[in-house]
C-alpha positions as CSV (number, residue, x, y, z in Angstrom):
1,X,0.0,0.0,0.0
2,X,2.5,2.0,0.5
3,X,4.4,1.6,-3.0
4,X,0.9,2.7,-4.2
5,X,0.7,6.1,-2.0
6,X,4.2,6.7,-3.4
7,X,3.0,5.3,-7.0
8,X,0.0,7.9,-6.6
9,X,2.2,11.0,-5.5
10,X,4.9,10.4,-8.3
11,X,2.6,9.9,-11.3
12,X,0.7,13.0,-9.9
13,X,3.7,15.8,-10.3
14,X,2.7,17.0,-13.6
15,X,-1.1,18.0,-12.5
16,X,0.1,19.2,-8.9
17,X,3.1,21.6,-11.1
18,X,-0.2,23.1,-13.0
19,X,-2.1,23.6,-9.9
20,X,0.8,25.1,-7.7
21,X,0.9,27.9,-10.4
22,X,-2.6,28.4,-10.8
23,X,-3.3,29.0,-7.1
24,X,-0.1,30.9,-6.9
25,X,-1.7,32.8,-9.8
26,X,-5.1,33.8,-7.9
27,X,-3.1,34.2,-4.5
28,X,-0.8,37.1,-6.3
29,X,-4.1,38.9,-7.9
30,X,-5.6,38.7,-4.8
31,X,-2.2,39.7,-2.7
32,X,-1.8,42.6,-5.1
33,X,-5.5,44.1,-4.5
34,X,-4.8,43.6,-0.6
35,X,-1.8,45.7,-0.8
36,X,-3.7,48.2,-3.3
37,X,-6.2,48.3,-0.3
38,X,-3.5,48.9,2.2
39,X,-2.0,51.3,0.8
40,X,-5.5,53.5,0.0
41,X,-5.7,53.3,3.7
42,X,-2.4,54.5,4.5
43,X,-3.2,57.4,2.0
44,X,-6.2,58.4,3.3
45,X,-4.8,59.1,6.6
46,X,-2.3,60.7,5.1
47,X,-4.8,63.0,3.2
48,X,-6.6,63.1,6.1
49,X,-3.5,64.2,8.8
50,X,-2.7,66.8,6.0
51,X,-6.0,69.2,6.5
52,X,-5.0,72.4,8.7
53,X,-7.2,74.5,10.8
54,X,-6.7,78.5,11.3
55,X,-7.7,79.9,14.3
56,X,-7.7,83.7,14.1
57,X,-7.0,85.5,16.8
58,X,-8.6,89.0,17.6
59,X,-6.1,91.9,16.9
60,X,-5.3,93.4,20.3
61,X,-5.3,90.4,22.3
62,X,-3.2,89.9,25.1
63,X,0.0,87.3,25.2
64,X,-1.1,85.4,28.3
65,X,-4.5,84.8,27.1
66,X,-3.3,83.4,23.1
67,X,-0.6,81.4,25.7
68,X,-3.6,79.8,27.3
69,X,-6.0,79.2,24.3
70,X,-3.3,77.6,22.6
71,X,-2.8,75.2,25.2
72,X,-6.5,74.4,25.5
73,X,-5.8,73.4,21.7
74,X,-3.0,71.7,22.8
75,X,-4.6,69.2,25.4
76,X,-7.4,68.5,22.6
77,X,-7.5,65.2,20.9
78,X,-8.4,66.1,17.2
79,X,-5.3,68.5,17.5
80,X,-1.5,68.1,16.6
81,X,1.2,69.9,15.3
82,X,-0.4,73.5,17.1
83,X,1.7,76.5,16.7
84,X,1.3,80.2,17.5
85,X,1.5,82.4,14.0
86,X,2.5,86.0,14.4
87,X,1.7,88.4,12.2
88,X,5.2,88.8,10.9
89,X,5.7,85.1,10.3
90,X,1.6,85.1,8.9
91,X,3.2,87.8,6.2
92,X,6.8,86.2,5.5
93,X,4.2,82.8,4.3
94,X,1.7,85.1,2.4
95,X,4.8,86.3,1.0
96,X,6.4,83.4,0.2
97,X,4.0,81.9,-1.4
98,X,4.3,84.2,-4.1
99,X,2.3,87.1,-3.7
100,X,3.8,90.5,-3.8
101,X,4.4,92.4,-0.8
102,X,1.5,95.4,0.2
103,X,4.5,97.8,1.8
104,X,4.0,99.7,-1.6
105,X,0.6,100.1,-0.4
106,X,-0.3,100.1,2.8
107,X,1.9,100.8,5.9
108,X,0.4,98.0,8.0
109,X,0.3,94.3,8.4
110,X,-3.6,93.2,7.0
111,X,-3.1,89.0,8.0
112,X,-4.1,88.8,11.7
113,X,-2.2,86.3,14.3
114,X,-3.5,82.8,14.3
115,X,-3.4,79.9,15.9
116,X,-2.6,77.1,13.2
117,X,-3.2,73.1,13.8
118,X,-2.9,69.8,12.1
119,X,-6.3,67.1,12.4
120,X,-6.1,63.9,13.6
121,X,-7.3,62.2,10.6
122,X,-10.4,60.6,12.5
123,X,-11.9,64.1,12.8
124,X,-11.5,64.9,9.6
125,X,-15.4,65.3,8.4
126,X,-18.0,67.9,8.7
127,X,-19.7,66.8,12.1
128,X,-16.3,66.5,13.9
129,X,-15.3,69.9,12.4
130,X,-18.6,72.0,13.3
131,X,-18.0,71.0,17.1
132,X,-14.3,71.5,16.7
133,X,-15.2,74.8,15.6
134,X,-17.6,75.3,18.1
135,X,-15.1,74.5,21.0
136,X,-12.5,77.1,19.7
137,X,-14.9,79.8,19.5
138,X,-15.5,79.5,22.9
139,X,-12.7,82.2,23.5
140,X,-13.2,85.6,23.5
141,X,-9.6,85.9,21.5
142,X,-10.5,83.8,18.6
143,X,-12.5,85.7,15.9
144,X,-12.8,82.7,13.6
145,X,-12.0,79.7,12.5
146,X,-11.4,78.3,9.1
147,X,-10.2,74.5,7.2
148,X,-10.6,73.7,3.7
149,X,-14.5,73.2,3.6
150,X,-14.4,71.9,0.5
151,X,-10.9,70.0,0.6
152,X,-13.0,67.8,3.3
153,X,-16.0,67.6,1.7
154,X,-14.5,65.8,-1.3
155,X,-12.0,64.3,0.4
156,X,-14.9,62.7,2.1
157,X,-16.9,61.9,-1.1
158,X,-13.9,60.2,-2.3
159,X,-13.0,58.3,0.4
160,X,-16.2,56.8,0.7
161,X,-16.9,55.8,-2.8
162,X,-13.6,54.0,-3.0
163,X,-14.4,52.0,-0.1
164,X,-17.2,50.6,-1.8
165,X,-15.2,49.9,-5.0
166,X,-12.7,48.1,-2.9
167,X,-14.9,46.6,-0.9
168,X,-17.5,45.3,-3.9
169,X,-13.9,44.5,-5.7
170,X,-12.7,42.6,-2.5
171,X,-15.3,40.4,-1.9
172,X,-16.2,39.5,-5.9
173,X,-12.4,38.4,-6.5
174,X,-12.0,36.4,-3.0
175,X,-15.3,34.5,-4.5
176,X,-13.3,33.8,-7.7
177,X,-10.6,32.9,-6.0
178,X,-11.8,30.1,-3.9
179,X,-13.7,28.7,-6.7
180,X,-11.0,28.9,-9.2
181,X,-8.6,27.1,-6.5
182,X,-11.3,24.8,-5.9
183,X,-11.4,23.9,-9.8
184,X,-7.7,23.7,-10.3
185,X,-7.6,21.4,-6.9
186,X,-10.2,19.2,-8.4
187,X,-9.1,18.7,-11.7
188,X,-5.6,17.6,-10.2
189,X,-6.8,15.6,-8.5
190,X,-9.2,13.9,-11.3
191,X,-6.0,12.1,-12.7
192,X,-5.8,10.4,-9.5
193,X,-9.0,9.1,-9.2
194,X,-8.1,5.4,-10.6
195,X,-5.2,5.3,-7.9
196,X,-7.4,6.7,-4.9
197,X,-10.0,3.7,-5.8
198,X,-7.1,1.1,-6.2
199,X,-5.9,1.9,-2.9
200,X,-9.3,1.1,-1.4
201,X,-10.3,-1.6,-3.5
202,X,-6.6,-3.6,-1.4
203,X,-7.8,-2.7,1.7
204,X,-6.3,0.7,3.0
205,X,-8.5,3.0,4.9
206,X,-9.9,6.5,4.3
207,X,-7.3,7.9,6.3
208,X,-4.5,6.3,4.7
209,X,-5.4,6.6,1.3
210,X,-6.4,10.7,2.2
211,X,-3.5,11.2,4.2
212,X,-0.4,11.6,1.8
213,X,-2.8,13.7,-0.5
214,X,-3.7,16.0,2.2
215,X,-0.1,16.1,3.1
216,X,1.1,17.1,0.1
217,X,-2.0,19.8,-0.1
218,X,-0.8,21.6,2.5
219,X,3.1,21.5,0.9
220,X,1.5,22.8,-2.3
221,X,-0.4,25.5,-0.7
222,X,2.6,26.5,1.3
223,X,4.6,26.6,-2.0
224,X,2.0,28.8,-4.3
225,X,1.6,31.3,-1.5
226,X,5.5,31.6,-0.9
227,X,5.1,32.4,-5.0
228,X,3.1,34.4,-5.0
229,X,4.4,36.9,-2.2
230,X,7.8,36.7,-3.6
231,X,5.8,37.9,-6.9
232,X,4.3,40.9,-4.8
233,X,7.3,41.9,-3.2
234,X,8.9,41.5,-6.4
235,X,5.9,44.4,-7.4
236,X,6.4,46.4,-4.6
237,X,10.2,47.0,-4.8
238,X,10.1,47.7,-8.4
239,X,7.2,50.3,-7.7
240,X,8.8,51.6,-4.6
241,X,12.6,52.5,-6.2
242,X,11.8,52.3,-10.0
243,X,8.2,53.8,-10.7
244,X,6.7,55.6,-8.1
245,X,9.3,56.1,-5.1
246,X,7.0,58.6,-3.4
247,X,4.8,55.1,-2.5
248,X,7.6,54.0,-0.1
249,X,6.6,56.8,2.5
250,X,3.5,54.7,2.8
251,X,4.7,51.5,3.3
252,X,3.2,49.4,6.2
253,X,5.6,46.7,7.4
254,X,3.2,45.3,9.6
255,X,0.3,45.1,7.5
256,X,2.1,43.7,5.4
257,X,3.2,40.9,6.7
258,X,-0.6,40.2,8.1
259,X,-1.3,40.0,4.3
260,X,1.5,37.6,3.3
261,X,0.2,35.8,6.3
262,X,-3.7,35.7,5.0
263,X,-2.1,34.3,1.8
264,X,-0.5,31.7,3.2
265,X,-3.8,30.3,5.6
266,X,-5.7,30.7,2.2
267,X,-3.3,28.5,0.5
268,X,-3.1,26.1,3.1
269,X,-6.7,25.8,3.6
270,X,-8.4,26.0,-0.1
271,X,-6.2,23.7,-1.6
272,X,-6.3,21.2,1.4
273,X,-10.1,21.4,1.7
274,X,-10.3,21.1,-1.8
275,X,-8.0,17.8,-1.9
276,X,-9.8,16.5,0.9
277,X,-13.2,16.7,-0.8
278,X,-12.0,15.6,-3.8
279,X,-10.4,12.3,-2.3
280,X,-13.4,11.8,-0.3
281,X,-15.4,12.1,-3.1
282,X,-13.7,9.6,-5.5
283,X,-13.9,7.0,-2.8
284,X,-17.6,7.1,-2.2
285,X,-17.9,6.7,-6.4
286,X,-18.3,3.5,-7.8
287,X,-15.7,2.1,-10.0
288,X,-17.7,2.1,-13.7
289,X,-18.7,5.8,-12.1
290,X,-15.0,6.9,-12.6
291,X,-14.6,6.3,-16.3
């Protein structure tokens, strides 16, 4: 029985080659869209960390009190990066930015003081902004408030909408890729069929006869997913130094190496539920069922 086992695995190489590459295949799409996903996320937040609030301060107002409203700011959770703007520094950036200089016209600085701040990226929508601005105001010393309304607004929109792409997009190709595994599992397997039903027909049990196949599902799994993340990191150094090196700022080390290991369990567990089934199967068929 155990010549046959080894019969089995040796005249089965050529299908299992074929099916290693195909569920390497579908394990590098589906890799490559998880890394696509990660790295939307990580440029959201990005985006989102990037929107700055103004908090004007009245003209006039004393240096102890814009001390202690800017530490109030400081102590709040939707707030980083906070710093004090004079009304010098106010005109050396409205000046640097590229727009001439008033001192031909008017002999005083227009631009009030402000108090200027970076959002935490979960705040970073209208709701969360309209109480943010409501808290500021609370102080006498700030006459207003301002962020790019519309910046967040359609940073938003966009945000949302891709979600839903990458979601719908998600979800549709990890349903093609369990079925296409399950195919490619199933039709190696089919020119084994006559072997698996020798085996039983000399006596061995299910679990003999299923053991070496599941054995060498789980080696095969192991092998397309190591594949198919060498084929995605493969992608994301040539991206990262060739193509777009501005992408490497985003890289998540960490989340990637939950992906690699989500590819791996998928491996593992499609092909060896697949090979399961399909041995279990063949040894419930009758023999004239197998021609």
């Amino acid at each position: 029985m155990a010549a046959v086992s080894k019969a089995s695995m040796k005249r089965s190489k050529p299908s299992y080659f074929m099916s290693i590459l195909g569920v390497a295949l579908v394990l590098f799409i589906l890799g490559m869209l998880g890394w696509l996903v990660i790295n939307a996320s990580k440029l959201e937040t990005y985006f989102k960390g990037s929107v700055q609030v103004n908090a004007f301060i009245r003209e006039g107002s004393p240096q102890n009190e814009i001390d202690a409203v800017k530490a109030i700011i400081e102590s709040r959770p939707y707030a980083k990066n906070v710093q004090y703007v004079t009304k010098e520094m106010a005109r050396e950036k409205f000046i640097g930015d590229g727009n001439e200089d008033w001192n031909k016209v008017l002999d005083y600085n227009p631009l009030p003081a402000s108090i200027d701040f970076f959002l935490e990226p979960e705040y970073v929508n209208k709701d969360s902004l309209n109480n943010i601005t409501a808290d500021i105001k609370k102080s006498f010393i700030i006459s207003e408030v301002k962020y790019p309304d519309a910046v967040v607004s359609n940073l938003n929109n966009i945000v949302r909408k891709a979600g839903f792409f990458l979601l719908a997009l998600a979800g549709t190709l990890a349903l093609i890729v369990i079925i296409l595994i399950d195919n490619t599992i199933k039709l190696a397997m089919f020119s084994n069929r006559f072997l698996i039903k020798t085996m039983q027909m000399v006596g061995a049990t299910r679990w003999f006869i299923s053991k070496p196949f599941d054995t060498k599902a789980v080696i095969n799994g192991l092998i397309s997913a190591a594949l198919a993340i060498g084929g995605i990191m493969v992608i994301i150094y040539g991206v990262e130094n060739w193509w777009l090196p501005e992408i490497k700022a985003l890289r998540d080390n960490a989340m990637l190496m939950l992906l690699f290991f989500i590819l791996i369990l998928i491996g593992i567990s499609i092909t060896f539920i697949s090979t399961h089934r399909s041995v279990t199967k063949y040894l419930k068929m009758k023999l004239d069922d197998l021609y």
